[in-house]
Phi, psi and omega in degrees: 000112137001143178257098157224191178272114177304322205227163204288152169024025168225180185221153167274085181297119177248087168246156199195178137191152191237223179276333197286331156228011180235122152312192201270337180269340197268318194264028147263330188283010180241009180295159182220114163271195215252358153306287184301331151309281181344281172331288183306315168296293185313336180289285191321334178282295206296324171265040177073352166331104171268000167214121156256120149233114155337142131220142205215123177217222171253013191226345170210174164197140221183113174259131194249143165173178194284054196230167180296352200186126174267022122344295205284021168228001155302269175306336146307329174275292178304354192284307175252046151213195160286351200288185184207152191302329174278322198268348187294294208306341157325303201248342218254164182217152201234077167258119189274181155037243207280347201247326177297305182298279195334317167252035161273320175276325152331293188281325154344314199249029188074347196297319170294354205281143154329310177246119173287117157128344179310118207244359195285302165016292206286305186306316196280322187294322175301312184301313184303319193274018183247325163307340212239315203254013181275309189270008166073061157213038199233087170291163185283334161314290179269009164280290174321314163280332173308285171317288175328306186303292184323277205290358140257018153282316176336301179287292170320354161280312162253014157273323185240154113338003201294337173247036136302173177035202186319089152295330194222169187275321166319321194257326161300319182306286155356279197309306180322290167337301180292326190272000180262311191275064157011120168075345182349314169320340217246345186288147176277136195246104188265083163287072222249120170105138191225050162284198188297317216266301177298307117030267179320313181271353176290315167347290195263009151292261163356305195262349195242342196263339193049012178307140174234040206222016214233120210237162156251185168195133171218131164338253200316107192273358192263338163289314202267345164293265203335308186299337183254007173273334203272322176257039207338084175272177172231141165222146155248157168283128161014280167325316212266010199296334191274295186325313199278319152304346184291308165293359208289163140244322172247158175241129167228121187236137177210082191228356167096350194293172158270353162234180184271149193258307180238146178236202167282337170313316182281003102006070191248333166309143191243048192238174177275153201234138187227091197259145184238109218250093198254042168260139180220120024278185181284111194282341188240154219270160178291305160020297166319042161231327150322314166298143190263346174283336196251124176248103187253121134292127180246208183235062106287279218303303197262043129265323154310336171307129200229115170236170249295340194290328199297341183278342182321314205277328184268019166292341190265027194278316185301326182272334161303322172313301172325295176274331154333308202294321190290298176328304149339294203276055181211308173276001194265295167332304163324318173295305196303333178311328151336276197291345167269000180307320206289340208273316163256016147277338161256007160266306157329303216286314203293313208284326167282326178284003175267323157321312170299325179275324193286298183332302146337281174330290218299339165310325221260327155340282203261128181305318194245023169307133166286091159310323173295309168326303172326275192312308197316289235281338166280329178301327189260003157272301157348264194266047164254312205284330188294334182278332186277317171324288163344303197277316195275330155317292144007312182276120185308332153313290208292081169359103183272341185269322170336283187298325180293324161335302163302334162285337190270346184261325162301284147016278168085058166254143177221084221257133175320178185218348200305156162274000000 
């Protein structure tokens, strides 16, 4: 593709910032929970935004979307969280057009993931862009790139190897839990927070501990009964939250707030606690660390964790790459077909009304004019010439902004140019 403007006087923008240069503070002050996402598409329709997507997770947060300057998504971000416009330019990455798609497609497909081969993204990036297109802020571009991006994780998931083994933080927190504890089976297990990431590790608590020990809690106690019905699990209520720590060996927080949940106060036991902290912003206070019983990790920390599958796992980053590159040039065709569509749809447009005229003369000319002939047979030159047109766009030899240009002046055309 061309370096052109995909949409009339705007560029397609990728601004962010993730793990690789924003700490765990820094990127709870760009986290967006699912108020606050709301909140930021609505600000974009009022200010004219015409496409958007959100995506907000623990390791990045990342707006995709349509603007003359990538300030006005910039300042959309900062509008709805705490961060500020001096610490985004610290940390933050700026990718336009062609730099843009190339890392949506990146991040989609695990290559960006903390933990490489971590596919969990690609599931937020769906929900967001169905979110995006419930609010008219979903353009035919990006809807279109979302899907490519979708049908190459796909394939890379089920082409490479590349998500053996430890993939997610969810499943590192696991490891971590085996290569620290003792006895692990036998340990009181505390899952305080049941979003996705809390989902997960309950999962792979269950499927890797054989524990029978594993109690939850969530504000909402009617989420952690589903989740504890499916693995016949124990819950407690809210209220039992001090208590249930009391009993712990391990702590595991995943709850999502925007602020810490837990501090050293509610701590009251002196035997050792082993707290995991997979929340961004950081749900547990540093504060813990003060007690000589509490040992806290947060997930930076167990996303470094790297185990034996992993260099294995980066032989397949070329062949991901690989389909990325097909998958790529299968939508970068598509665009340019874009861009030239609106030009031979106002060449069509041009070609029927000379039709539309001659056709008239010969009415009015011949008594026994066919009429139905008449049209077939102009309709079906009509878009042979329009095909030929197509085809000459089409060819990787040919300056395409040239012949378009040249058509539009033969012509005398003005064909919309939006995506």
């Amino acid at each position: 593709m061309h370096q052109y403007n995909i949409s009339k006087s705007k560029y397609f923008y990728a601004i962010g910032l993730s793990y690789k240069k924003a700490d765990a503070d820094i990127r709870g002050h760009f986290s967006l929970d699912e108020a606050a996402k709301l909140a930021l598409l609505n600000q974009a329709k009022e200010n004219a935004i015409e496409s958007l997507v959100v995506t907000s997770t623990c390791n990045r947060t990342e707006i995709y979307g349509f603007a003359e300057h990538p300030f006005q998504l910039i300042q959309l971000l900062c509008d709805n969280t705490r961060g500020t416009v001096e610490e985004f330019q610290k940390v933050a990455y700026v990718y336009k057009n062609n730099d843009a798609i190339a890392h949506m497609f990146r991040v989609g497909s695990g290559l960006d993931s903390q933990i490489l081969g971590d596919f969990e993204i690609i599931s937020q990036l769906k929900i967001s862009a169905r979110v995006s297109k419930k609010l008219n802020l979903l353009n035919h571009f990006t809807e279109r790139l979302v899907n490519a991006v979708i049908q190459a994780s796909k394939r890379i998931k089920n082409e490479t190897e590349i998500s053996s083994g430890a993939t997610s933080v969810s499943f590192a927190s696991v490891q971590y839990i085996f290569n620290t504890v003792e006895d692990v089976s036998n340990k009181n297990i505390l899952l305080f927070g049941t979003g996705k990431i809390g989902r997960n590790t309950c999962e792979n608590l269950v499927k890797h501990t054989k524990n029978e020990h594993i109690t939850l809690i969530n504000r909402t106690k009617g989420k952690a009964e589903q989740i504890a019905g499916k693995f016949n699990l124990i819950v407690k209520d809210y209220a039992n939250l001090q208590e249930e720590i009391q009993a712990s060996d391990i702590l595991i927080v995943a709850t999502g707030a925007q602020r810490p949940t837990i501090d050293k106060h509610i701590i009251q036991s002196t035997k050792p606690l082993l707290i995991l902290d997979l929340s961004i912003p950081k749900n547990v206070d540093a504060n813990v660390e003060e007690l000589d019983n509490v040992t806290l990790v947060h997930l930076d920390h167990l996303s470094q964790i790297t185990d034996k599958t992993l260099e294995a796992r980066k032989a397949h980053i070329p062949l991901a790459e690989a389909i990325i590159e097909e998958v790529n040039s299968e939508f970068n065709g598509w665009l340019e077909t874009r861009k030239f569509a609106p030009t031979i749809k106002a060449l069509k447009e041009k070609l029927l009304d000379f039709a539309t005229a001659e056709l008239d003369t010969q009415r009015k000319k011949n008594s026994d004019f066919n009429e139905a002939q008449a049209e077939l047979i102009s309709n079906n030159i009509i878009q042979k010439i329009t095909n030929h047109f197509a085809h000459h766009l089409k060819d990787d030899g040919i300056p395409t902004d040239e012949s378009l240009e040249l058509i539009k002046k033969v012509f005398q055309l003005q064909p919309t140019t939006h995506v």
